[in-house]
C-alpha positions in Angstrom: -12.9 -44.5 -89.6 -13.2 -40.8 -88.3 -14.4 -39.4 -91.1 -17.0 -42.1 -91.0 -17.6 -41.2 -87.3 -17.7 -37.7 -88.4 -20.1 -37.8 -90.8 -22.3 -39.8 -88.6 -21.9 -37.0 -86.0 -22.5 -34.0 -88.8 -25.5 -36.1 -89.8 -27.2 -36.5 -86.5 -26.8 -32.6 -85.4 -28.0 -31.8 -88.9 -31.5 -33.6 -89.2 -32.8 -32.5 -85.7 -32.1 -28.7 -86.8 -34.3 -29.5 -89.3 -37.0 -30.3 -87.8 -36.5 -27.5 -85.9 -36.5 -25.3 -88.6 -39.4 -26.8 -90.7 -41.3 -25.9 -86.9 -40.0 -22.0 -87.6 -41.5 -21.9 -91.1 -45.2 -20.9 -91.7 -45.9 -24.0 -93.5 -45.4 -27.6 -91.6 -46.5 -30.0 -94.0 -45.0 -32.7 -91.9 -46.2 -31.7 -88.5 -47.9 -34.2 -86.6 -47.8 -36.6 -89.6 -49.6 -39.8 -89.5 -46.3 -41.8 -89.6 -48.5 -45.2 -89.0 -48.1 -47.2 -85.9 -48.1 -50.9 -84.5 -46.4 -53.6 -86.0 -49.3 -55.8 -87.2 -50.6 -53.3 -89.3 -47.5 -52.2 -90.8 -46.4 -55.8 -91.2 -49.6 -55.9 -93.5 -48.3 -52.9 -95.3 -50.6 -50.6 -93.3 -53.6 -52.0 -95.1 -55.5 -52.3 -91.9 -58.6 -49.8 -92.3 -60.9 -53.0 -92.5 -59.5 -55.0 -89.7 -58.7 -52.3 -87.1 -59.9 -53.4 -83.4 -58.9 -53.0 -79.9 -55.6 -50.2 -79.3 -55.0 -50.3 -82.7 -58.4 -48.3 -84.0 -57.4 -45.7 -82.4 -55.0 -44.9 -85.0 -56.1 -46.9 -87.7 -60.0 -46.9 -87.5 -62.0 -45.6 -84.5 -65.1 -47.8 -85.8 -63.2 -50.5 -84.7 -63.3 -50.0 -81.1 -66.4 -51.9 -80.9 -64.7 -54.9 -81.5 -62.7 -55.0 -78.7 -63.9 -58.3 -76.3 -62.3 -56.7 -73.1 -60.1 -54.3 -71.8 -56.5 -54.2 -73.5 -53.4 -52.1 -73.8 -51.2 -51.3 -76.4 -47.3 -50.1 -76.3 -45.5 -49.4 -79.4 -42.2 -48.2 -80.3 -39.9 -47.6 -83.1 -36.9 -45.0 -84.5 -36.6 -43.4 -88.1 -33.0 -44.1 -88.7 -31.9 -43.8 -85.3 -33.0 -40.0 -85.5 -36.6 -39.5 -84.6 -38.4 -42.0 -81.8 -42.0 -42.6 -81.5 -43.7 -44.0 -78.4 -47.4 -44.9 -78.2 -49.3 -46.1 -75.4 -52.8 -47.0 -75.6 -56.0 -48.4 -74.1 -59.4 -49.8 -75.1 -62.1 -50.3 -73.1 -65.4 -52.5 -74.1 -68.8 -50.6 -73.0 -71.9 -53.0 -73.2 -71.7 -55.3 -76.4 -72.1 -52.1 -79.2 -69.9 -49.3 -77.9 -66.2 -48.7 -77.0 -63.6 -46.6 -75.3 -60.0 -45.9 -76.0 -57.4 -43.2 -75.0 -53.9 -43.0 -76.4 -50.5 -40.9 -76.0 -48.0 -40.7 -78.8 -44.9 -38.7 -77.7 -41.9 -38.5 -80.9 -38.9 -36.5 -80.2 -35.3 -36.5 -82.5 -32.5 -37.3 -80.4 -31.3 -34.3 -79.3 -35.5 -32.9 -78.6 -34.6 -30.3 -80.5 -38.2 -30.8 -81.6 -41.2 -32.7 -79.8 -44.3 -33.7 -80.4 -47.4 -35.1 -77.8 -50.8 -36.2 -79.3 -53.3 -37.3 -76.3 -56.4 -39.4 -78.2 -59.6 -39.9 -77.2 -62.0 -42.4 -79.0 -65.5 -43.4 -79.0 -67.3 -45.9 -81.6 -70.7 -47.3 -81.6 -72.4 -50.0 -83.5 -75.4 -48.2 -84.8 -76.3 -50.9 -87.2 -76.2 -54.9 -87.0 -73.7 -54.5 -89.2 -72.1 -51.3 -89.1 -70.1 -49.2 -86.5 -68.8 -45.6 -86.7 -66.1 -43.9 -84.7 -64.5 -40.8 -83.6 -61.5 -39.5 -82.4 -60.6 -36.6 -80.9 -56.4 -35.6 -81.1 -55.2 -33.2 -78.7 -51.8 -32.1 -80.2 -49.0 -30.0 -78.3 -45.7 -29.2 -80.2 -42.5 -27.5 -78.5 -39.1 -26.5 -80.0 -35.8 -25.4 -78.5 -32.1 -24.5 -79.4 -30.1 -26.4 -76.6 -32.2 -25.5 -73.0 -34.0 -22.4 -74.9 -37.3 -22.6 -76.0 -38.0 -20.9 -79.2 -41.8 -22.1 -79.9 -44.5 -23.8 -79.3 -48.0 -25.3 -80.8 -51.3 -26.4 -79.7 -54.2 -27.8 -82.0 -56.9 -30.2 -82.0 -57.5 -32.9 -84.7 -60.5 -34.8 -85.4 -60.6 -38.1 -87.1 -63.9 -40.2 -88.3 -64.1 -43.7 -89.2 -66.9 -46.3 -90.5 -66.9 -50.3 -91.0 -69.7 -52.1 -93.0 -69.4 -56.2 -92.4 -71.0 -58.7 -94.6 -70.9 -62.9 -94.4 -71.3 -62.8 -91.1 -68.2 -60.8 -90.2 -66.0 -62.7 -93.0 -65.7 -59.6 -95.0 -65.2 -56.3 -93.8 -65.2 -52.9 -95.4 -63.9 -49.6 -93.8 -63.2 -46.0 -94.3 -61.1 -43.7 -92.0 -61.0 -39.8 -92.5 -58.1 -38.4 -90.5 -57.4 -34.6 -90.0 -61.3 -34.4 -91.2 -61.1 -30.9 -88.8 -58.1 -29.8 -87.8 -56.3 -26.3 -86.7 -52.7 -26.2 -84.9 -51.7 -22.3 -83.1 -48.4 -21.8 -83.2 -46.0 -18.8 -81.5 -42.3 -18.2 -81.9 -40.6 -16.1 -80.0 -38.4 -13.4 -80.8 -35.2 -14.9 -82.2 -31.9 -12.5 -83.3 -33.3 -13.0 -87.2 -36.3 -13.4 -87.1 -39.2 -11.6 -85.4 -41.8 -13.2 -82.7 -45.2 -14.4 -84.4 -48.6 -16.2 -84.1 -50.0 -18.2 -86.7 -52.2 -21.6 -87.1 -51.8 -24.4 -89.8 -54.9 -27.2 -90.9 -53.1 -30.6 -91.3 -52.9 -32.9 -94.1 -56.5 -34.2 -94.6 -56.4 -37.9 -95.4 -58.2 -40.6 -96.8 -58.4 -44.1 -97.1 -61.0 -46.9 -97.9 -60.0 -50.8 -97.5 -61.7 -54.2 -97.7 -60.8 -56.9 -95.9 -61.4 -60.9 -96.6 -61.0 -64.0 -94.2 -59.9 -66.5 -96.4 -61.8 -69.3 -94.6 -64.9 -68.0 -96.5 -63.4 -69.7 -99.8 -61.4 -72.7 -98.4 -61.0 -74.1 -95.1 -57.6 -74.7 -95.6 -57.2 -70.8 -95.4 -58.7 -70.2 -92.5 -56.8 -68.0 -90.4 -55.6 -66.1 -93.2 -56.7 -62.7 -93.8 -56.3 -61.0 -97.3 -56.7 -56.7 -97.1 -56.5 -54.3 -100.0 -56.2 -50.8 -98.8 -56.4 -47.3 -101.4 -55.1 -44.9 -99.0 -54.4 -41.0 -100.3 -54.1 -42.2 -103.5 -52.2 -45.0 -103.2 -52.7 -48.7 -103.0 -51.8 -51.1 -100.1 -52.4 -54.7 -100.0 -51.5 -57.3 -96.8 -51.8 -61.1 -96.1 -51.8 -62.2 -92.4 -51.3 -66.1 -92.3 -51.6 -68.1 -88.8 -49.3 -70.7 -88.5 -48.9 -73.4 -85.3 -50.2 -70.1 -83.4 -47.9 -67.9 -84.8 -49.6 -64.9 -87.2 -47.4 -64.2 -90.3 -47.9 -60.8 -91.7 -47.0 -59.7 -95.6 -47.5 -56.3 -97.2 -46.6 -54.5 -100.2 -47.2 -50.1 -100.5 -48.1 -49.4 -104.3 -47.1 -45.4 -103.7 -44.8 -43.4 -105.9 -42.8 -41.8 -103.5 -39.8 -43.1 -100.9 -43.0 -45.2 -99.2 -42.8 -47.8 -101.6 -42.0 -51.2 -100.6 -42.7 -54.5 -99.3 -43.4 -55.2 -95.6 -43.2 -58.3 -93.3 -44.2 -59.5 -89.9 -45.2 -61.7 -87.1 -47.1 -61.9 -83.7 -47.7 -64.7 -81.2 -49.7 -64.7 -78.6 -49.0 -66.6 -75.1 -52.6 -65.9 -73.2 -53.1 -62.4 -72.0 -50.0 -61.5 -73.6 -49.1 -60.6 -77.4 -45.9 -59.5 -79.0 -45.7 -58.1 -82.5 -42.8 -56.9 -84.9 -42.7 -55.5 -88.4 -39.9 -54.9 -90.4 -40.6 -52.0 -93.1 -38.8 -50.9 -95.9 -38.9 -47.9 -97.3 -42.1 -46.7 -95.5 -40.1 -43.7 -94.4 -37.2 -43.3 -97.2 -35.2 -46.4 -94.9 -35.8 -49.3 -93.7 -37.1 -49.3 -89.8 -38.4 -51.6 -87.2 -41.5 -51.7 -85.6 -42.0 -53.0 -82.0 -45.9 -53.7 -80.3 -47.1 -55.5 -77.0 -50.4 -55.6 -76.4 -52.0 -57.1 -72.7 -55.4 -58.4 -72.9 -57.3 -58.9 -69.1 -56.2 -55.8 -67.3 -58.9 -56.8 -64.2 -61.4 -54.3 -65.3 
């Protein structure tokens, strides 16, 4: 039992200093990753490009801020083996009938904030088209890093995201394509440490891609309607996610077609009690273990 205890110990004060030292490298492939966020999408296996509306467009689609009815907000939360939490608070706003607003803050820290990150969003979409709608996004992206109370480093970037949905069948089947990190640039200092001297440099992120379709299964039978069918190719890889609504309860399934340690199946659910809904997702393997995914969303803020 204590060397279990100790190993859990060694483990946990090992993976923040890495984070800490992938910060001090010149390359951060993993900085301000797009991890994913909210359980309904991630219960759908993240194929969500299509269906995106409301808080979660600003992460998943900006072009779907235009479907948002009325004012909501969005609070997510979940941890990467107990090691790294994410937080991400979020709001949508409806402007006229063809335009939307949303602002979001993610905040992820390890447990011992060796390492933090804080991306401020701010989204706009318009329908420009009876049946299309583009987005944008704008990320404001701050990074800090410390040894205990010292602070070794710092970042501060911008990222810009661009997204597009193209509806047909009278809204019963939905295409849409999302470009994150389309521009990017992240300045980074470190200061002088005992090996290694101070220095200035700037990264571009990880540009991404991904194209989905989505289906509402009502269009072929009305005993399916409710269910949603979504086929995702995202950087290469395939997604695909079934939503099923059942006595008011929405049943989410997903499967990620990737060859890395993202590969696996996906499951959820949400229900909704009026103004109020509340979503989880259990994912495996999305980020090399399995992890839970929290949402709550709150429609009718009185504005």
């Amino acid at each position: 039992m204590v060397i279990q205890l100790n190993m859990v110990a060694n483990q946990r004060t090992f993976i923040p200093f890495v984070f800490l030292f992938s910060f001090l490298s010149l390359h951060l492939d993993a900085a301000f990753e797009n991890v994913g966020l909210s359980a309904r999408p991630m219960g759908m296996g993240g194929s969500y490009t299509a269906l995106a509306k409301g808080t979660n467009a600003i992460i998943w689609n900006p072009a779907g801020l235009v479907d948002a009815s009325r004012p909501e907000m969005g609070l997510n939360y979940f941890e990467i083996h107990d090691l790294v939490n994410y937080s991400f608070i979020s709001l949508a706003i409806p402007v006229q009938s063809n335009r939307g607003i949303g602002f979001g803050l993610l905040s992820s820290s390890d447990l011992e904030e060796l390492y933090q990150e804080l991306v401020f969003d701010i989204s706009i979409a318009q329908k420009v088209w009876k049946t299309l709608q583009i987005g944008l996004n704008c990320g404001f992206l701050s990074s800090s890093a410390s040894i205990g109370e010292i602070r070794v480093g710092s970042g501060r970037g911008v990222a810009l995201d661009i997204g597009a949905r193209y509806t047909m069948q009278e809204n019963q089947v939905m295409i849409g394509l999302k470009l994150p990190n389309l521009i990017s640039r992240v300045n980074y200092n470190r200061r002088k440490l005992k090996n290694a001297e101070a220095k200035s440099y700037h990264e571009i992120l990880n540009r991404e891609f991904g194209i989905g379709v989505a289906i509402k299964l009502g269009l072929l039978s009305e005993k399916m309607a409710g269910s949603i069918l979504a086929i995702d190719y995202a950087n290469g890889a395939p997604l695909i996610g079934l939503e099923y609504l059942i006595q008011g309860v929405n049943i989410q399934l997903g499967y990620r077609f990737t060859n890395g340690i993202s590969h696996g199946p996906t499951v959820g659910f949400g229900y909704q009690l009026n103004s109020f809904r509340v979503d989880y997702a259990y994912v495996n393997g999305k980020y090399g273990t399995s992890t839970s995914v929290f949402s709550v969303t709150i429609y009718d803020l009185g504005f």
